[in-house]
C-alpha positions as CSV (number, residue, x, y, z in Angstrom):
1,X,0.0,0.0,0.0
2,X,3.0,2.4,1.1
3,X,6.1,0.3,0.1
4,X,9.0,2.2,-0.1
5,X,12.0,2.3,-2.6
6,X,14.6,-0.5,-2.6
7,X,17.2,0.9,-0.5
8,X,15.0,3.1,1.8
9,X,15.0,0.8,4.8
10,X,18.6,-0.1,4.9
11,X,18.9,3.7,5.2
12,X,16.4,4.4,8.0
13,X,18.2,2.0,10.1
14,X,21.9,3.6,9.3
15,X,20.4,6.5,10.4
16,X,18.7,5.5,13.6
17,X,21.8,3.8,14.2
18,X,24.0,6.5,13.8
19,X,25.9,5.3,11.1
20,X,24.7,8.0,8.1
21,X,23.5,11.3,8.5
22,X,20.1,12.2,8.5
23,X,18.3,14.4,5.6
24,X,16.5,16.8,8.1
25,X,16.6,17.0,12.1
26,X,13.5,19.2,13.9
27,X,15.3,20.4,17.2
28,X,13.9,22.2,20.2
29,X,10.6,21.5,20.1
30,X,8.3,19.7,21.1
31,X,6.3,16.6,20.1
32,X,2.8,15.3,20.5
33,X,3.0,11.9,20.9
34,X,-0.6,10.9,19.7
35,X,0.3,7.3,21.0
36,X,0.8,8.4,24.9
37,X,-0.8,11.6,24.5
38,X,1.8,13.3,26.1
39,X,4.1,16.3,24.6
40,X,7.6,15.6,24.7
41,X,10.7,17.5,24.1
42,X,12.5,15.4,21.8
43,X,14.2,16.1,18.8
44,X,13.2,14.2,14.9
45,X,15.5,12.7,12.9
46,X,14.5,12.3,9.0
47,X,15.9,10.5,6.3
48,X,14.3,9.0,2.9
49,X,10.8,10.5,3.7
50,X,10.5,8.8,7.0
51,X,10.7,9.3,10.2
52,X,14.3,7.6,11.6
53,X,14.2,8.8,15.1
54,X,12.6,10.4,17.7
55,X,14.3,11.4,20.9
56,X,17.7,12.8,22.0
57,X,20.0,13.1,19.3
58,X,23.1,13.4,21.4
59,X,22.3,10.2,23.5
60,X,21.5,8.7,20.1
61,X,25.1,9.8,18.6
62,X,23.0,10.7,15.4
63,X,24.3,14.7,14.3
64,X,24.1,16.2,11.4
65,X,26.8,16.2,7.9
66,X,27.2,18.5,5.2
67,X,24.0,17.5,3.7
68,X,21.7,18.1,7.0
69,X,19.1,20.5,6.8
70,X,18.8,21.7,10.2
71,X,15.2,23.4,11.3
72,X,15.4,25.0,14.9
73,X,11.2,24.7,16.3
74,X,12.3,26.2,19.9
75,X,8.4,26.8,21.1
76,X,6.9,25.1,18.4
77,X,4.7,21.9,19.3
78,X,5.1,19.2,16.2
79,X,1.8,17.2,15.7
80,X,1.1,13.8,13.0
81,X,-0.5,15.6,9.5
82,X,-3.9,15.4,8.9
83,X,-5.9,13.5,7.5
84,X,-9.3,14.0,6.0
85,X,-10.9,10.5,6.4
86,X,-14.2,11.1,4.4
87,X,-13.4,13.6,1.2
88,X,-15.1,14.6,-2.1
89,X,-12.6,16.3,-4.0
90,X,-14.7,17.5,-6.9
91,X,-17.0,20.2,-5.4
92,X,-16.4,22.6,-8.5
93,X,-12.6,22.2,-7.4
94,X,-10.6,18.9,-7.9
95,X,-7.9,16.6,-6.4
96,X,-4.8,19.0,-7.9
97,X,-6.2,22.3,-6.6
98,X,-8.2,21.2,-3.3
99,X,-4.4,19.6,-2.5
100,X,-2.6,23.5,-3.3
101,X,-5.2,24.6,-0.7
102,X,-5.5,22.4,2.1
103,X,-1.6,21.1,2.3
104,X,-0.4,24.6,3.5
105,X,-3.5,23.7,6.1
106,X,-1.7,21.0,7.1
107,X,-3.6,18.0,5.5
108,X,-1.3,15.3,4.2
109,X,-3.9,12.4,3.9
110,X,-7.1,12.6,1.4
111,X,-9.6,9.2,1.4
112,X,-11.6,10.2,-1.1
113,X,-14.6,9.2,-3.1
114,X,-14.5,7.9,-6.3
115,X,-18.1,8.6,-7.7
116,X,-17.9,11.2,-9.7
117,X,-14.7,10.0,-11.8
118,X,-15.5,6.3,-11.8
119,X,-19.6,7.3,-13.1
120,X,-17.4,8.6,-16.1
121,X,-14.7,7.3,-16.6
122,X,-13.6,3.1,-17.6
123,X,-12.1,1.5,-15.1
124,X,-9.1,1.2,-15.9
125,X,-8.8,4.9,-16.6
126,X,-9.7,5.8,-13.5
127,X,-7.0,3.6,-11.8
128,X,-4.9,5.0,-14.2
129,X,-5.7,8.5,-13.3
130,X,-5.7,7.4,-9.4
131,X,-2.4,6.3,-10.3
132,X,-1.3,10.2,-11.7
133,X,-2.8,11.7,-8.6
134,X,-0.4,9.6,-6.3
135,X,2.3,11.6,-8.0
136,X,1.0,14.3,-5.8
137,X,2.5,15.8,-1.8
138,X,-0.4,14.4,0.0
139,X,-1.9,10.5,0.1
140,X,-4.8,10.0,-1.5
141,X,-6.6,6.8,-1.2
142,X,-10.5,5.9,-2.4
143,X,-13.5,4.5,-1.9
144,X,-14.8,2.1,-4.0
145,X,-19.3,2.9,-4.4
146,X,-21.4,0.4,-5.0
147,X,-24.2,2.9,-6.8
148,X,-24.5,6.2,-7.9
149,X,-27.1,7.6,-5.2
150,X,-29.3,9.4,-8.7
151,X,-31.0,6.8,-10.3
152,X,-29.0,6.4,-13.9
153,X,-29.8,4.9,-16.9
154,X,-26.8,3.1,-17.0
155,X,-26.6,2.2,-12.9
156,X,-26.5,-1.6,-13.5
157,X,-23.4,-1.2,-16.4
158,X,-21.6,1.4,-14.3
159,X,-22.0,-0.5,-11.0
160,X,-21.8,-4.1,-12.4
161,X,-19.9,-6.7,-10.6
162,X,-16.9,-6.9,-12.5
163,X,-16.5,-3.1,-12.7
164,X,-16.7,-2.7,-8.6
165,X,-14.5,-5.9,-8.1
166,X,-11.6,-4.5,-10.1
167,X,-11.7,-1.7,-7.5
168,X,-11.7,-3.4,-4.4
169,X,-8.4,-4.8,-4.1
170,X,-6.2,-2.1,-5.7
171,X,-4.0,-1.1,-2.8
172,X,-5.2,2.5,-2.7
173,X,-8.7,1.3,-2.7
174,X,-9.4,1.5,1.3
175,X,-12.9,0.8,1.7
176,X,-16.4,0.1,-0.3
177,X,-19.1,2.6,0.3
178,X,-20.3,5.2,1.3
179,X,-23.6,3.4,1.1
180,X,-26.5,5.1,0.1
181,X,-28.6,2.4,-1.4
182,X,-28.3,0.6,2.1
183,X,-31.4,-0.7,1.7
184,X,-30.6,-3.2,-1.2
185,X,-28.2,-4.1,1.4
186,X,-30.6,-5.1,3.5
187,X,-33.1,-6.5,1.5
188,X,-29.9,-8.9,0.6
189,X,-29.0,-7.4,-2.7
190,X,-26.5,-10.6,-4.4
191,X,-23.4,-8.3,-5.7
192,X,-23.7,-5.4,-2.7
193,X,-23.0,-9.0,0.1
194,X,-20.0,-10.6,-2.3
195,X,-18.4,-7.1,-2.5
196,X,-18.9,-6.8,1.6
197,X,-17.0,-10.6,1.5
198,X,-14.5,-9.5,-0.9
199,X,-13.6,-6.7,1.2
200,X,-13.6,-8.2,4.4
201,X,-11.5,-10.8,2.9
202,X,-8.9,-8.0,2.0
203,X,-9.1,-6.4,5.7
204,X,-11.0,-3.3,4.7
205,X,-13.7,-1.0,5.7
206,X,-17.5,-0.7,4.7
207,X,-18.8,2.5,5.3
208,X,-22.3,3.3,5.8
209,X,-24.3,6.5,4.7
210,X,-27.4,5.8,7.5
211,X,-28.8,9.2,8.8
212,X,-31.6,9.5,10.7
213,X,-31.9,5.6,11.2
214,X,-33.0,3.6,14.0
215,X,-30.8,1.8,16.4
216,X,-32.6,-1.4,14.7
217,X,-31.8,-0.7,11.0
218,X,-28.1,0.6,12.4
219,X,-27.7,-2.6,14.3
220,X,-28.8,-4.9,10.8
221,X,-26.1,-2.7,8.9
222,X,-23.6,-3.6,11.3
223,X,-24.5,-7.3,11.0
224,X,-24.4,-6.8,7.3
225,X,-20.8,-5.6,7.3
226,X,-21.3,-2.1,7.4
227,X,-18.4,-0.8,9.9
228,X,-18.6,3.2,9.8
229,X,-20.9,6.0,9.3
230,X,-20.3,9.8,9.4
231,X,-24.6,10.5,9.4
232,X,-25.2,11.0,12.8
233,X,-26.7,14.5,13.3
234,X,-27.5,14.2,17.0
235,X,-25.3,13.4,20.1
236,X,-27.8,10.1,20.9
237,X,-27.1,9.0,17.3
238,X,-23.1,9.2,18.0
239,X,-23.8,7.0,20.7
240,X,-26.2,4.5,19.0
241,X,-23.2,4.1,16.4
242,X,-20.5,3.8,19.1
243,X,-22.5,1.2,21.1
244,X,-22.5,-0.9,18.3
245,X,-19.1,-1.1,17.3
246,X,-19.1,1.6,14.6
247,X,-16.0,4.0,13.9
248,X,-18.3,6.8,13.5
249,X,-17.3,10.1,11.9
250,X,-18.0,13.9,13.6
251,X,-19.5,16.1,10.8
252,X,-18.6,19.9,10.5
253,X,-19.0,20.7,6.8
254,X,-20.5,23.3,4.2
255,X,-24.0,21.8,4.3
256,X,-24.5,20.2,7.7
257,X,-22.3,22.6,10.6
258,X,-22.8,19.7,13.2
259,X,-19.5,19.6,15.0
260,X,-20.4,22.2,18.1
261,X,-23.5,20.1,19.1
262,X,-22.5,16.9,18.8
263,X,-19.3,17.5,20.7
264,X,-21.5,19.2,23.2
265,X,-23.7,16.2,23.9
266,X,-20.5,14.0,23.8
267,X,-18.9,16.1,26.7
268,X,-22.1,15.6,29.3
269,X,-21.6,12.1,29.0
270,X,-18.8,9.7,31.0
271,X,-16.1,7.7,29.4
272,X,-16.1,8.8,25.9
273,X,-14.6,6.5,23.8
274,X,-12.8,8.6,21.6
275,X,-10.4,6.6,20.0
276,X,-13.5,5.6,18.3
277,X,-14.2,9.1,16.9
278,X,-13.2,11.0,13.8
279,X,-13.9,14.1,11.8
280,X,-14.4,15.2,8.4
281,X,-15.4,18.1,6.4
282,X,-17.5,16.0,4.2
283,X,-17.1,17.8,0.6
284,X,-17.1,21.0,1.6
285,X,-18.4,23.4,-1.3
286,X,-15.4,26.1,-1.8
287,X,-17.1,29.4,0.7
288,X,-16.1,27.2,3.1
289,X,-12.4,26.8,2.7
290,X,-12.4,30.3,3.1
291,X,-12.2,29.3,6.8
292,X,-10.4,26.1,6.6
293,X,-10.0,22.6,6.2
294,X,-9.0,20.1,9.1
295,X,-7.9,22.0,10.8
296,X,-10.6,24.4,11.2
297,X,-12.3,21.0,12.2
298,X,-10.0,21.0,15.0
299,X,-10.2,24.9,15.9
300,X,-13.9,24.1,16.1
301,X,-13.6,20.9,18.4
302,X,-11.2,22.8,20.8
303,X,-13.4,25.5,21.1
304,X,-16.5,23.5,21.8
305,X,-14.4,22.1,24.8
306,X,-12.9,18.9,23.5
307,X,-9.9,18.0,25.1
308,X,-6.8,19.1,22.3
309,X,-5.1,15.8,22.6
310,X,-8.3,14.1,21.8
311,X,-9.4,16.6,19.1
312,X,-5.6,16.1,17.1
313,X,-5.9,12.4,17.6
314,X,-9.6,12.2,15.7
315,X,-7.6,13.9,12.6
316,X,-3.8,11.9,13.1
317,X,-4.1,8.3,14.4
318,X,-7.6,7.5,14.9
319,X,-8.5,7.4,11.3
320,X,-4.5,5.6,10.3
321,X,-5.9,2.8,13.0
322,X,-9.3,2.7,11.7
323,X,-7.8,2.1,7.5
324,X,-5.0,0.1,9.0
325,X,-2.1,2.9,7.8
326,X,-0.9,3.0,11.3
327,X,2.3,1.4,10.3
328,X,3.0,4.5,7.9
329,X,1.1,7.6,8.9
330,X,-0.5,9.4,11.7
331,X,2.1,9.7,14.6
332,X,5.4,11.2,14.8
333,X,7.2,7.9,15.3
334,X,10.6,5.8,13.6
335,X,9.5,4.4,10.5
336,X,6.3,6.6,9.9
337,X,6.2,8.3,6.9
338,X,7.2,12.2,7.8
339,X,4.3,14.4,7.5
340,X,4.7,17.0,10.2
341,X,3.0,20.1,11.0
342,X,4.8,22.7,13.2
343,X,2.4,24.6,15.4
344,X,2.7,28.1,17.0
345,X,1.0,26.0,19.8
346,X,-1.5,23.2,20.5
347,X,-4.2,25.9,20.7
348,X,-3.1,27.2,16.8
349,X,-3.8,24.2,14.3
350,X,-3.0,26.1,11.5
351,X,0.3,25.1,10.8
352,X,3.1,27.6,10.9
353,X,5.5,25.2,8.3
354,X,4.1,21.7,7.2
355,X,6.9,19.1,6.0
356,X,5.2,16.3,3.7
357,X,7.6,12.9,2.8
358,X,10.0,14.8,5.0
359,X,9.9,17.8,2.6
360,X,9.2,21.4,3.9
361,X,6.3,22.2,1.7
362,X,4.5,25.1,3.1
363,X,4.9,27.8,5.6
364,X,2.6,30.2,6.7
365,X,0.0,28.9,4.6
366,X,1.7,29.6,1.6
367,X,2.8,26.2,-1.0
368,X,6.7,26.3,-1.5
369,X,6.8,23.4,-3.7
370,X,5.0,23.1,-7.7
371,X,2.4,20.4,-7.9
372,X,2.4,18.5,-10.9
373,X,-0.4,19.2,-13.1
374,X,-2.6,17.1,-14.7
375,X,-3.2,16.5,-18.3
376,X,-6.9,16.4,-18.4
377,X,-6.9,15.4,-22.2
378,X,-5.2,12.2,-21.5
379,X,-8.6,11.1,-20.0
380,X,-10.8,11.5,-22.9
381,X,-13.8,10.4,-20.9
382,X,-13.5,13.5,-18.6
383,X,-13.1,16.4,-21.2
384,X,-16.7,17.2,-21.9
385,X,-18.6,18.1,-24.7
386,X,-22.4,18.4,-25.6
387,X,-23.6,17.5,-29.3
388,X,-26.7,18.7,-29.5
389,X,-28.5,22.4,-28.1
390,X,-31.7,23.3,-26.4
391,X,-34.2,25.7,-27.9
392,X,-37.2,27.6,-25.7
393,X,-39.5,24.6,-26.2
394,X,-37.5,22.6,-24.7
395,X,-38.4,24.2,-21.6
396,X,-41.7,25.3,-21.7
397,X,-44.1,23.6,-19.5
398,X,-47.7,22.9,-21.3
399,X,-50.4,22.5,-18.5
400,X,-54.2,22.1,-19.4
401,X,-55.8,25.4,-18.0
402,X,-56.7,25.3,-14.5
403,X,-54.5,21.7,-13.6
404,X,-52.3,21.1,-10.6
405,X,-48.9,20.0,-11.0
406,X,-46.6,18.2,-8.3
407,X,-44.0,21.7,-7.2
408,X,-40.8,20.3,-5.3
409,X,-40.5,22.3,-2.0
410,X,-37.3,22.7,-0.3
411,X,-37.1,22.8,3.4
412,X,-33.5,23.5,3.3
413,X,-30.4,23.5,0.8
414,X,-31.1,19.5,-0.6
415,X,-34.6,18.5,1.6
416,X,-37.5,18.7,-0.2
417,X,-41.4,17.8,0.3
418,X,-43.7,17.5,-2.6
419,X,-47.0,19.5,-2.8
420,X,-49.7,19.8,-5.7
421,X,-50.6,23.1,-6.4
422,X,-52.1,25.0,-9.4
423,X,-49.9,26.8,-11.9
424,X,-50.6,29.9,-13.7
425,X,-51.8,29.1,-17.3
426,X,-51.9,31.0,-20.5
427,X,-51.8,29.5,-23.9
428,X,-51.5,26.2,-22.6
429,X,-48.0,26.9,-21.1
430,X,-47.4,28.0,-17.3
431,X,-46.1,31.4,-17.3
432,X,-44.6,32.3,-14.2
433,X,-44.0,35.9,-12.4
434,X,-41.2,37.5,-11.0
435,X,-43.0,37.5,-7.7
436,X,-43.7,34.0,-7.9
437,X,-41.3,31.8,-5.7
438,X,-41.7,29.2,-8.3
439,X,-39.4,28.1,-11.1
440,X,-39.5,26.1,-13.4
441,X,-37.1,23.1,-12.8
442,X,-36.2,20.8,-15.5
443,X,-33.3,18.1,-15.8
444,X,-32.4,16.7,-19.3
445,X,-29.9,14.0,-20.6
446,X,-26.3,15.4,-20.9
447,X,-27.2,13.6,-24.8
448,X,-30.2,15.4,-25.6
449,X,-32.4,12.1,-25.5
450,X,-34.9,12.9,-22.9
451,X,-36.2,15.6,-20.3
452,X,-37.4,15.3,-16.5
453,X,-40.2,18.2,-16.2
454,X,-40.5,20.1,-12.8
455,X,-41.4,23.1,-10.4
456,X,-39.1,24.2,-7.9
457,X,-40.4,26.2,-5.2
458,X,-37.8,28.5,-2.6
459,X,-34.8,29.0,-4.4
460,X,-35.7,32.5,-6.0
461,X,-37.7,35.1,-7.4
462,X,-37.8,36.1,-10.9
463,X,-34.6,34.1,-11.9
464,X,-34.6,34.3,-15.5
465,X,-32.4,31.4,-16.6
466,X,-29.8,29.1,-14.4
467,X,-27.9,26.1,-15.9
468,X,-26.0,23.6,-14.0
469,X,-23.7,20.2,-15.4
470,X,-22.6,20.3,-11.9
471,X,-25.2,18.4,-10.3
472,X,-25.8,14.1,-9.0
473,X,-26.7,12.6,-11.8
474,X,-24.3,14.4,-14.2
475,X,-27.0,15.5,-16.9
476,X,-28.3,19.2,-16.9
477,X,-30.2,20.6,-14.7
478,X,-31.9,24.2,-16.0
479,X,-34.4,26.2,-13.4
480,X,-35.5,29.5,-14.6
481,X,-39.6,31.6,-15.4
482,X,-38.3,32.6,-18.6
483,X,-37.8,29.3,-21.5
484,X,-36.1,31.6,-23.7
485,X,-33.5,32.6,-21.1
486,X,-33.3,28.8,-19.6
487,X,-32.2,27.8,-23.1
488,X,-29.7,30.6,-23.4
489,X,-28.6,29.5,-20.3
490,X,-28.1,25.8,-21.2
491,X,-26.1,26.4,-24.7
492,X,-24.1,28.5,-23.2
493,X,-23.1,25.6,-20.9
494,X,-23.0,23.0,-23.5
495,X,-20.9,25.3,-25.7
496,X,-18.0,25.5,-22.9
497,X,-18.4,22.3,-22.3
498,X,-19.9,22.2,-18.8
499,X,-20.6,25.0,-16.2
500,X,-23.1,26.9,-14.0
501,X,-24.4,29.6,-16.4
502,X,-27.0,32.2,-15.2
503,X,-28.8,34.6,-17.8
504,X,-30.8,37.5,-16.5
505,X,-32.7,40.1,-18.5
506,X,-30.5,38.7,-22.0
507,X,-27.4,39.4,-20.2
508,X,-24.9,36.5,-18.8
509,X,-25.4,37.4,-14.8
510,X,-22.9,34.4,-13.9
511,X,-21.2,32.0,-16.2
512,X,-17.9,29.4,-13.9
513,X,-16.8,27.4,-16.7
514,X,-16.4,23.8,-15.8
515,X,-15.0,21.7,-18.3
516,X,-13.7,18.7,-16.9
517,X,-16.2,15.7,-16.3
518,X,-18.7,18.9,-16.3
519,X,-18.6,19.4,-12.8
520,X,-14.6,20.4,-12.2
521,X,-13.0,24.1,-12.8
522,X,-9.2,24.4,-13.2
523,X,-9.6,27.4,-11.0
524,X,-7.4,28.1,-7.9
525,X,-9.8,27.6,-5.2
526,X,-9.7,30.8,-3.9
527,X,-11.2,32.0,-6.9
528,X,-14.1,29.7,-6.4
529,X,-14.7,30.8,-3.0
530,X,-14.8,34.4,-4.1
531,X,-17.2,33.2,-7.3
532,X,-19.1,31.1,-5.2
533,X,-19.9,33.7,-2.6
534,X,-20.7,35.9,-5.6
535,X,-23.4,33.7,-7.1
536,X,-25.0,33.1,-3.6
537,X,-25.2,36.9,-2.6
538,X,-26.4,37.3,-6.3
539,X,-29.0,34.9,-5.4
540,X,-29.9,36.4,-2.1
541,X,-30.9,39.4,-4.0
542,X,-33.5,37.2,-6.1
543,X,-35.1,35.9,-2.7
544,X,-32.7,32.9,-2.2
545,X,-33.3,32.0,1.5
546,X,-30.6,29.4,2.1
547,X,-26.6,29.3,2.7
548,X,-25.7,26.7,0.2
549,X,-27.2,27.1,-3.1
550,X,-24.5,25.0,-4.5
551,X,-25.3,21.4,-2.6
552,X,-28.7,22.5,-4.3
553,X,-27.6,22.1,-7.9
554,X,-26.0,18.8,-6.9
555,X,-28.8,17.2,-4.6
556,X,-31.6,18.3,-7.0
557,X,-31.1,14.9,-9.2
558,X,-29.7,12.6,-6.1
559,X,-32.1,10.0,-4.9
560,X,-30.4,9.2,-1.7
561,X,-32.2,11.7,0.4
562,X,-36.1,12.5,0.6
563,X,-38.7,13.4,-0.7
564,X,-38.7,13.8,-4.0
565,X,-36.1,14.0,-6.7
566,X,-35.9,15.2,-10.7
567,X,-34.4,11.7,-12.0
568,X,-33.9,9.7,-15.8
569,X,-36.9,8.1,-14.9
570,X,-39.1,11.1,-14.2
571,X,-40.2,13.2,-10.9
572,X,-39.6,10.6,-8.5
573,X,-40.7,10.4,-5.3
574,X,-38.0,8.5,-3.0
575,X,-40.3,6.4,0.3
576,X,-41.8,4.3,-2.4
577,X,-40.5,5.3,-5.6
578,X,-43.4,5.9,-7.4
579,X,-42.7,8.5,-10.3
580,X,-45.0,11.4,-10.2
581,X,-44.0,12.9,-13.4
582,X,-42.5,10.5,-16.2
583,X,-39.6,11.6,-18.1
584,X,-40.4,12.8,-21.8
585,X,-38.4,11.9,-25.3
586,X,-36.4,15.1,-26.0
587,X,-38.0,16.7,-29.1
């Protein structure tokens, strides 16, 4: 999984023995040993990327030759990396440019979900690519899903056996999951229980996607295989997980802010077993990052009371137990792999240098190092482009005078209810006001072949024309009172290849270009933070009511939450998946 060069080992031990001289020594600080948690004041000796020694140099005879790099961290405090245990690199940013942000942040370990390259992409081209990413500072292992959580066309050729078994023993493949379609699961779905024995057989994790479930339902998932969820939303829903045997994952992220009250409830309670407890930002839409990454996670825990040795350990060696990496990474030990972040103080998780594979990468939050970029055109399947282009019929909606229609309500950024209301009709097509907090809402087929007909109620006022490639299912999803502008719109996205595209009034109000897999920018990711915050203040002035608009263009088409979803199929609604609207051939 981590094996190092020929040669490497031989040269750890020369150093540790004092027999060769070491490529880097940290001296004067001191160390938070994860394992004890105690700080120490020891000094680090490094040599071929890992760690050779920990402890006294001078009692060791180890010293430095003409080759040493010498760092002095007098009142610094030395903590493990991070690592983000539960990531979705592809939130309009992707694995190249959420690594230039978060590694001066101090996070040196990415698990990450594969579903939005491996729903595009062959097999082998996405181990290929997996392959091209590992060329980069930081780890980055995956997940291997088992469906695509928006109903495809194609779910049973994308997710067939063959396609998710080639995945689950490739060494940077770390666990299967997350598991939205848990209940297939349970009702003993033949391929999801051989891939849970095929990965237990390997020694790796199943994690679950279960929120709001019962202590029963969590208690079958654990019987089924399942062996980690990061769903719960309450303090009594940590517990329920911890009781039975779960590694269960604290949420703070862009969408669901949770960290504050579950670490609340957690701190009433006696004998906390927090060696069973980690955190994750959980795909955090770029506004976020503006604050942080890990370790904002970790700010957050420490002030919401949580003791700091406990809160570094749910980010370091907690989560390097939990995948089994606890060989290579997440203490400051000999023989672990040398990610270290120097801190100003255990209070201060923003790190003041970080040193990735014993390198000095960043300090003071600024990248030292050039990452190697990727060459997006080698992976034909992810450079997007549309054949065909919409016209204003496309997106009118023809209603008999006087006729209800089923109008998608949302009670936050991605919940929704379904109600039936009555549309405005004239000419036999709905014609919606700007004072009307309804939209039309379609989703069409990135090909052009068919279209998913709905009304959207609580995103906005008077919003002309919005397109969106960046959303579950990967198709296009086009809201908007105005056909004419919604098809403006949605060439204009097309054309680019991909992108989130907003006409207003004939004029292009927002256009973020995002060509790769159509949901990816090659943007820095401060620029998306400052766009993103843009389109959502934009949006706020067109009665948007809610923090997120951006989880909203990707939930819209994703089947894994209630109650009802725009889908291939049709307008579906999710308890018993009964489609209220079918999906219509594409003129």
């Amino acid at each position: 999984m981590m094996l190092q060069n020929s040669g490497v080992l031989s040269r750890i031990i020369d150093v540790a023995s004092g027999r060769a001289d070491p490529d880097l020594l940290l001296t004067g600080g001191r160390v938070l040993n994860v394992y004890t948690g105690r700080l120490e004041e020891v000094d680090v000796a490094i040599a071929a990327g890992r760690i050779a020694y920990v402890g006294s140099l001078e009692e060791a005879k180890i010293g430095p030759g003409d080759r040493t790099r010498i760092v002095d961290v007098t009142d610094r405090v030395l903590v493990p990396g991070y690592i983000e245990p539960h990531a979705h690199p592809f939130q309009l940013y992707h694995p190249v440019t959420l690594t230039e942000k978060v590694l001066p942040l101090g996070t040196t370990v990415l698990i990450c979900d594969n579903l939005f390259l491996f729903s595009r992409m062959a097999t082998e081209e996405f181990l290929s690519l997996a392959d091209d990413l590992a060329r980069l500072p930081v780890h980055l292992f995956w997940w291997a899903r088992f469906d695509s959580q928006a109903t495809l066309p194609n779910e049973d050729e994308l997710f067939s056996h063959e396609r998710v078994r080639d995945l689950l023993s490739h060494p940077r493949v770390l666990q299967g999951g997350e598991l939205t379609a848990w209940p297939s699961l349970l009702a003993g779905d033949e391929r999801m229980v051989r891939w849970i024995e095929e990965l237990r057989g390997l020694g790796k994790r199943v994690e679950g996607h279960a929120p709001g479930s019962s202590y029963k339902t969590l208690a079958r998932l654990a019987a089924a295989g399942v062996t980690g969820d990061h769903e719960p939303i309450t303090p009594e829903e940590v517990w329920d997980r911890l009781r039975l045997g779960y590694m269960t994952t604290l949420r703070h992220s862009s969408l669901r802010p949770d960290l504050p009250i579950l670490l609340e409830g957690l701190l009433k309670k006696d004998n906390v077993p927090w060696h069973r407890l980690m955190m994750t930002t959980d795909g955090p839409t770029p506004a976020y990052l503006r604050h942080g990454f890990v370790d904002y996670l970790i700010k957050t825990a420490l002030e919401a009371g949580c003791d700091p040795v406990e809160a570094y350990r749910m980010v370091t060696i907690n989560p390097a137990v939990y995948y089994r990496l606890d060989e290579h990474l997440g203490g400051i030990a000999p023989g672990r792999v040398a990610d270290i972040n120097v801190l100003s103080g255990l209070d201060q998780p923003t790190p003041v240098q970080v040193i990735a594979g014993g390198r000095i990468v960043a300090e003071e939050g600024k990248l030292l190092i050039p990452l190697p970029r990727m060459d997006w055109s080698r992976y034909g399947e992810l450079v997007t482009s549309f054949s065909w282009r919409a016209d204003a019929d496309h997106f009118a909606l023809s209603l008999p005078s006087g006729g209800s229609y089923p109008v998608i309500q949302l009670l936050n950024p991605v919940i929704t209810r379904v109600t039936e209301e009555s549309l405005p009709v004239r000419g036999g097509r709905v014609q919606l006001s700007p004072e009307d907090d309804r939209l039309l809402a379609h989703l069409v087929d990135r090909d052009g072949a068919w279209i998913t007909r709905g009304v959207l109620r609580g995103f906005g006022r008077g919003i002309d024309g919005l397109a969106s490639t960046y959303n579950g299912s990967g198709d296009l999803l086009v809201l908007g009172q105005r056909p004419d502008a919604m098809a403006q719109a949605a060439n204009r996205a097309l054309e680019q290849g991909g992108g989130i595209v907003w006409i207003q009034g004939d004029e292009e109000r927002f256009n973020l270009p995002l060509p790769i897999g159509g949901g990816m920018s090659e943007r820095p990711v401060d620029e998306l933070i400052f766009l993103t915050e843009q389109l959502t203040r934009e949006l706020k002035a067109f009665g948007h009511p809610f923090y997120d608009p951006i989880y909203t263009f990707l939930f819209l088409s994703s089947t894994h939450l209630p109650q009802v979803r725009l889908t291939a199929r049709g307008l579906l609604r999710i308890k018993d998946g009964r489609v209220l609207v079918p999906a219509e051939r594409l003129k």
